[in-house]
C-alpha positions as CSV (number, residue, x, y, z in Angstrom):
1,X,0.0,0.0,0.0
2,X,1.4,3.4,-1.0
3,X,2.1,5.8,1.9
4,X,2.2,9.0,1.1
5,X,3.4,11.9,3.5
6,X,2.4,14.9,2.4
7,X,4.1,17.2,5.3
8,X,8.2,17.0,5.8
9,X,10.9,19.6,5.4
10,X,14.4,19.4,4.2
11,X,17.3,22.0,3.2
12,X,20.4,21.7,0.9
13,X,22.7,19.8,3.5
14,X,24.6,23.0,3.8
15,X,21.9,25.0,5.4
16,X,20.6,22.1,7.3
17,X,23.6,21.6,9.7
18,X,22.9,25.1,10.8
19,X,19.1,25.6,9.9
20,X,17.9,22.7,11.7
21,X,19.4,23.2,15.1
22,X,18.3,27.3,14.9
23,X,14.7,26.0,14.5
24,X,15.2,23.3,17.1
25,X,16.3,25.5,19.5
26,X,13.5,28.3,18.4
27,X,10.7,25.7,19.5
28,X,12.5,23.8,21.8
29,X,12.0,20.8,20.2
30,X,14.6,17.8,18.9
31,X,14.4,17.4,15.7
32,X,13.4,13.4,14.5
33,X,15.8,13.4,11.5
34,X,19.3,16.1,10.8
35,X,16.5,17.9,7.7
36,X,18.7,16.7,4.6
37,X,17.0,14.5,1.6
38,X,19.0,11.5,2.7
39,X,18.2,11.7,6.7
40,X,14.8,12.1,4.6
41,X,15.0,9.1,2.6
42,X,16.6,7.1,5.3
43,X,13.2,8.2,7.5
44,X,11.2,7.3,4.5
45,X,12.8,3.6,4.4
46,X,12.4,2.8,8.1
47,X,8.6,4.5,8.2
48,X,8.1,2.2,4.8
49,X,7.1,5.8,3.4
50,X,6.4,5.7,-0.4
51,X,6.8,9.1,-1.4
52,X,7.4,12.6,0.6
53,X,5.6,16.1,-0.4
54,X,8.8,18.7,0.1
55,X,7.5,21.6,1.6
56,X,10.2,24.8,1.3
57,X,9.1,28.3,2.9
58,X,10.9,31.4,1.2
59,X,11.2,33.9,3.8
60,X,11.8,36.8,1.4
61,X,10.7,37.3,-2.3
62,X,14.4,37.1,-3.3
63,X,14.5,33.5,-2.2
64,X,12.6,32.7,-4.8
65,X,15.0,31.3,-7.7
66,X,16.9,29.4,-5.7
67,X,14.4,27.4,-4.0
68,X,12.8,26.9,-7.8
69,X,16.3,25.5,-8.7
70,X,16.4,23.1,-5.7
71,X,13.3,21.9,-6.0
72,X,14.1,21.2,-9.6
73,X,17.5,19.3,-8.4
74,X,15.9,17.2,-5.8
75,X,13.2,16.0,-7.0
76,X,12.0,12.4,-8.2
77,X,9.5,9.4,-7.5
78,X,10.1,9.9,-3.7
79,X,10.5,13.6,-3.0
80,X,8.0,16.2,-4.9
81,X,8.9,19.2,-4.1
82,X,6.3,22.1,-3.3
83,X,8.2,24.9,-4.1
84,X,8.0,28.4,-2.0
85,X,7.4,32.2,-3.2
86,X,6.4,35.3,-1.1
87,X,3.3,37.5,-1.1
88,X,5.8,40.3,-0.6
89,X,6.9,39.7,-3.6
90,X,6.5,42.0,-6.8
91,X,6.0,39.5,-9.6
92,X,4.4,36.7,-8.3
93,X,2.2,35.6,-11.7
94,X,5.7,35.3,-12.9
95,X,6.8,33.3,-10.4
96,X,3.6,31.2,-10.3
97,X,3.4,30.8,-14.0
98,X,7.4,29.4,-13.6
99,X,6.5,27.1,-11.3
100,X,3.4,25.8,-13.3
101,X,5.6,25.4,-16.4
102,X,8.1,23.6,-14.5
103,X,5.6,20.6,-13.6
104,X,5.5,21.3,-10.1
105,X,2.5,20.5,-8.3
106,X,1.9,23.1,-5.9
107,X,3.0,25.4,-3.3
108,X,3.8,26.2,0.7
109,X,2.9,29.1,2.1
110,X,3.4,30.3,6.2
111,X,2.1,33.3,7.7
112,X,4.6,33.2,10.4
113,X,7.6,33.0,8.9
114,X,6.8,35.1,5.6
115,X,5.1,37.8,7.9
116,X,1.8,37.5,6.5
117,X,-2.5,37.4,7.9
118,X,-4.8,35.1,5.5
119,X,-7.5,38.1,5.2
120,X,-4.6,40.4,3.2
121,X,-5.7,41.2,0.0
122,X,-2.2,40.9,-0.7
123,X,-1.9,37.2,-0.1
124,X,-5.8,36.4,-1.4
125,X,-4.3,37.8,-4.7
126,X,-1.9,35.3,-4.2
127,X,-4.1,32.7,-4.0
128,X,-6.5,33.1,-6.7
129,X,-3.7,33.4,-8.7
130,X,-2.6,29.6,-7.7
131,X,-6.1,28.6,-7.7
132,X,-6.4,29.9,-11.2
133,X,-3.0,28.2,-12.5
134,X,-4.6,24.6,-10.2
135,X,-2.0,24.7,-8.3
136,X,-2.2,23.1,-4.6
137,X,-1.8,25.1,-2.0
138,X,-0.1,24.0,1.5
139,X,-0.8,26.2,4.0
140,X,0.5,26.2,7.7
141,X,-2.4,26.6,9.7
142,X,-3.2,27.7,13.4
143,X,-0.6,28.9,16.0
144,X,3.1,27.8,15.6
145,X,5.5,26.1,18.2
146,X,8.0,28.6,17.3
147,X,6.2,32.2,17.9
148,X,3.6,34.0,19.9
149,X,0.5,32.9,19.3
150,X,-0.8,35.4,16.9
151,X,-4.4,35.1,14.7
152,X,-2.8,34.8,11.6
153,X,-4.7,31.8,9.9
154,X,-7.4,30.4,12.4
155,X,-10.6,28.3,11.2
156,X,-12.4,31.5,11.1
157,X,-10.3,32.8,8.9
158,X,-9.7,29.5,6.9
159,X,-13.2,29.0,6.4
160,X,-13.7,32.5,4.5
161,X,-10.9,31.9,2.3
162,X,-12.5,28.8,1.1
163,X,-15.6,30.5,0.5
164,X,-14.1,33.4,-1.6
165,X,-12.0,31.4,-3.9
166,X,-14.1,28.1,-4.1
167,X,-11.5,26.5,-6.9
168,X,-8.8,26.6,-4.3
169,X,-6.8,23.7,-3.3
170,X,-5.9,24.3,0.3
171,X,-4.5,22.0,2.9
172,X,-4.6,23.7,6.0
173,X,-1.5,21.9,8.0
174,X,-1.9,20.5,11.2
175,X,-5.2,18.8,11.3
176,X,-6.8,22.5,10.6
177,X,-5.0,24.7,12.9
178,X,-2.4,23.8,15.1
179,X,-3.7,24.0,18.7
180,X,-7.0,25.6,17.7
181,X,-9.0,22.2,17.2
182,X,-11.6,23.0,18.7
183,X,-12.3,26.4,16.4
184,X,-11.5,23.3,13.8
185,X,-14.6,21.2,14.7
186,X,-16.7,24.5,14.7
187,X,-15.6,26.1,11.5
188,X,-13.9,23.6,9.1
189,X,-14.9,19.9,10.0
190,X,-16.8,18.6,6.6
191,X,-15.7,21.7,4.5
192,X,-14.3,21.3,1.2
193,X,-10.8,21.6,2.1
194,X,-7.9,18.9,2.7
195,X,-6.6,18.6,6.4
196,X,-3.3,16.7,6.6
197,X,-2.3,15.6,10.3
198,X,1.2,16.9,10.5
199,X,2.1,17.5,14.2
200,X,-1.4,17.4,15.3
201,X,-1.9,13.7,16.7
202,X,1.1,14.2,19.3
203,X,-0.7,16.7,20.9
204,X,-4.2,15.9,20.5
205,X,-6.5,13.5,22.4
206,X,-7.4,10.0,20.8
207,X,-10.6,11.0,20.9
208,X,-11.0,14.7,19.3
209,X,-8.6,13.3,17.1
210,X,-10.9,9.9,15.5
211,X,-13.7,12.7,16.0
212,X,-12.3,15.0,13.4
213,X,-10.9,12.7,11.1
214,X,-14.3,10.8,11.4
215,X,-16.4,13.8,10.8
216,X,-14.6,15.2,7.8
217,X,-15.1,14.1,4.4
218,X,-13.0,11.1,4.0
219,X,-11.5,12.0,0.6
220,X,-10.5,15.4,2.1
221,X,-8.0,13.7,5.2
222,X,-4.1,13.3,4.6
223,X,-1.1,11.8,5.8
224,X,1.6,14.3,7.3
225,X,4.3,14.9,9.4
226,X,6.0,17.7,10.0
227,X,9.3,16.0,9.5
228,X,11.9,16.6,11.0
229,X,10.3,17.8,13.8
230,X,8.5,14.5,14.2
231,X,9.5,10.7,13.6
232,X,7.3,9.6,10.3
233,X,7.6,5.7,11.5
234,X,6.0,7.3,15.2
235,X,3.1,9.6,13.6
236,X,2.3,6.5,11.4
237,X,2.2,4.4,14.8
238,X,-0.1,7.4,16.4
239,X,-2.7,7.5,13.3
240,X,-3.0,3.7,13.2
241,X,-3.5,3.6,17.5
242,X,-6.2,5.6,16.3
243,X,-8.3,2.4,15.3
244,X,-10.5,3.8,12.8
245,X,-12.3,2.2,9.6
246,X,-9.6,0.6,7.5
247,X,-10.9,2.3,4.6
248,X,-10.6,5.6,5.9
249,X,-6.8,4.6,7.2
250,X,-5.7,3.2,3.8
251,X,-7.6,6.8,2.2
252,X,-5.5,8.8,4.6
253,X,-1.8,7.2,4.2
254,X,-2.1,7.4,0.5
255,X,-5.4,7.1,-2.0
256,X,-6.2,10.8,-1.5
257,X,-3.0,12.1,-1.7
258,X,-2.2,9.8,-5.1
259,X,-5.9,11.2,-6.0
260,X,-4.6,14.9,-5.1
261,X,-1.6,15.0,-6.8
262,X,-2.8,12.9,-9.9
263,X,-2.6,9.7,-10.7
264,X,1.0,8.6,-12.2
265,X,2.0,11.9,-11.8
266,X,3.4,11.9,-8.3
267,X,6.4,13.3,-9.6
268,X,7.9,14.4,-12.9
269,X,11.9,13.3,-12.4
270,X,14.2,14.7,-14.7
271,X,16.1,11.4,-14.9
């Protein structure tokens, strides 16, 4: 059965030997793997992971090129990169339209680290303009480990961005919201947006966690994990401790996201 995680971070292995133990220390958390594509692929192997969604975050608009080039570099059947551009930035069809043409099959976006609020009309621009080009959108979602707590993209504000662009292809990160669950079940449970479970279960209750993944729409739930900053083999463990309908489970750890990202076209390698 394919597994396919559609969460995980990883830097050229230059920036990771510093980048990762910056974050680390940022959060206060210990990092599961050292955040290159081998400790990746290494993770993937012991996890029996299939295939890993790349998510990079460009934390200003000049960033942009280079994590294009990367993403181009690294990937292949096992890591699909989502590359990264900023809503700061000045020429983001440009930048959308590259990444389009490049076969890449979406993007990651976080209001924390790229300074940003979801109600901007600044970043809705943004997102039309992905939504337009059918381009999936990754989205970190709720508070984050790392700063202040800080309404940036709650439910609430989740829930009217779905509403205004309806053609959108969000997955709000973190089961919804990261430690806002609650505001999840109110405002986003059975909504016509993906929810992938990156760093959620570790934190979450058994049973608000089978309640939300139970409640939402079953072709909607993905497989996620944050990593580095959690073990994939260990939030595999968590979901399946979770005892839920083995359809659902098998829809989860891989059909949707095969479904999402388009069947035989998990990846387009450049050899």
């Amino acid at each position: 059965m394919r597994c396919i995680d559609f969460h995980t971070h990883i830097f050229p292995d230059h920036l990771a030997a510093t980048t990762i133990p910056a974050l680390a220390a940022a959060g206060n958390v210990k990092p599961a793997a050292d955040g290159t594509a081998a400790g990746l692929l290494a993770s993937m192997e012991r996890a029996a992971v299939t295939a890993s969604v790349v998510c990079s975050i460009a934390t200003r608009p000049a960033q942009f090129q280079a994590i294009l080039d990367w993403s181009k570099r690294i990937r292949s059947e096992r890591l699909i990169p989502f590359v990264s551009l900023h809503p700061a930035s000045k020429e983001l069809e440009r930048e959308i339209d590259l990444i389009r043409e490049a076969g890449f099959k979406g993007i990651k976006l976080h209001p924390y680290y790229q300074d940003f609020y979801l109600e901007e009309k600044r970043v809705r621009h943004l997102l039309r303009v992905a939504a337009d080009a059918d381009l999936i959108v990754v989205l970190h979602s709720g508070y984050d480990i790392g700063f202040p707590e800080q309404e940036r993209a709650n439910p609430a504000q989740i829930r009217a961005l779905i509403e205004s662009i309806p053609h959108l292809k969000l997955v709000a990160a973190h089961l919804g919201s990261w430690q806002q669950w609650h505001a999840v079940e109110e405002s986003l449970v059975g909504r016509d947006l993906y929810l992938d479970i990156a760093y959620a279960l570790e934190f979450l209750e058994p049973a608000q966690a089978r309640r939300i993944l139970c409640e939402h729409r079953p072709d909607r739930l993905l497989f996620g994990t944050d990593s580095p900053w959690a073990d994939q083999a260990e939030v595999k463990k968590l979901l399946l401790e979770l005892d839920l309908d083995t359809n659902l489970t098998q829809a989860i750890l891989g059909q949707n996201a095969t479904r999402l990202l388009g069947e035989g076209e998990e990846a387009r390698g450049e050899g």
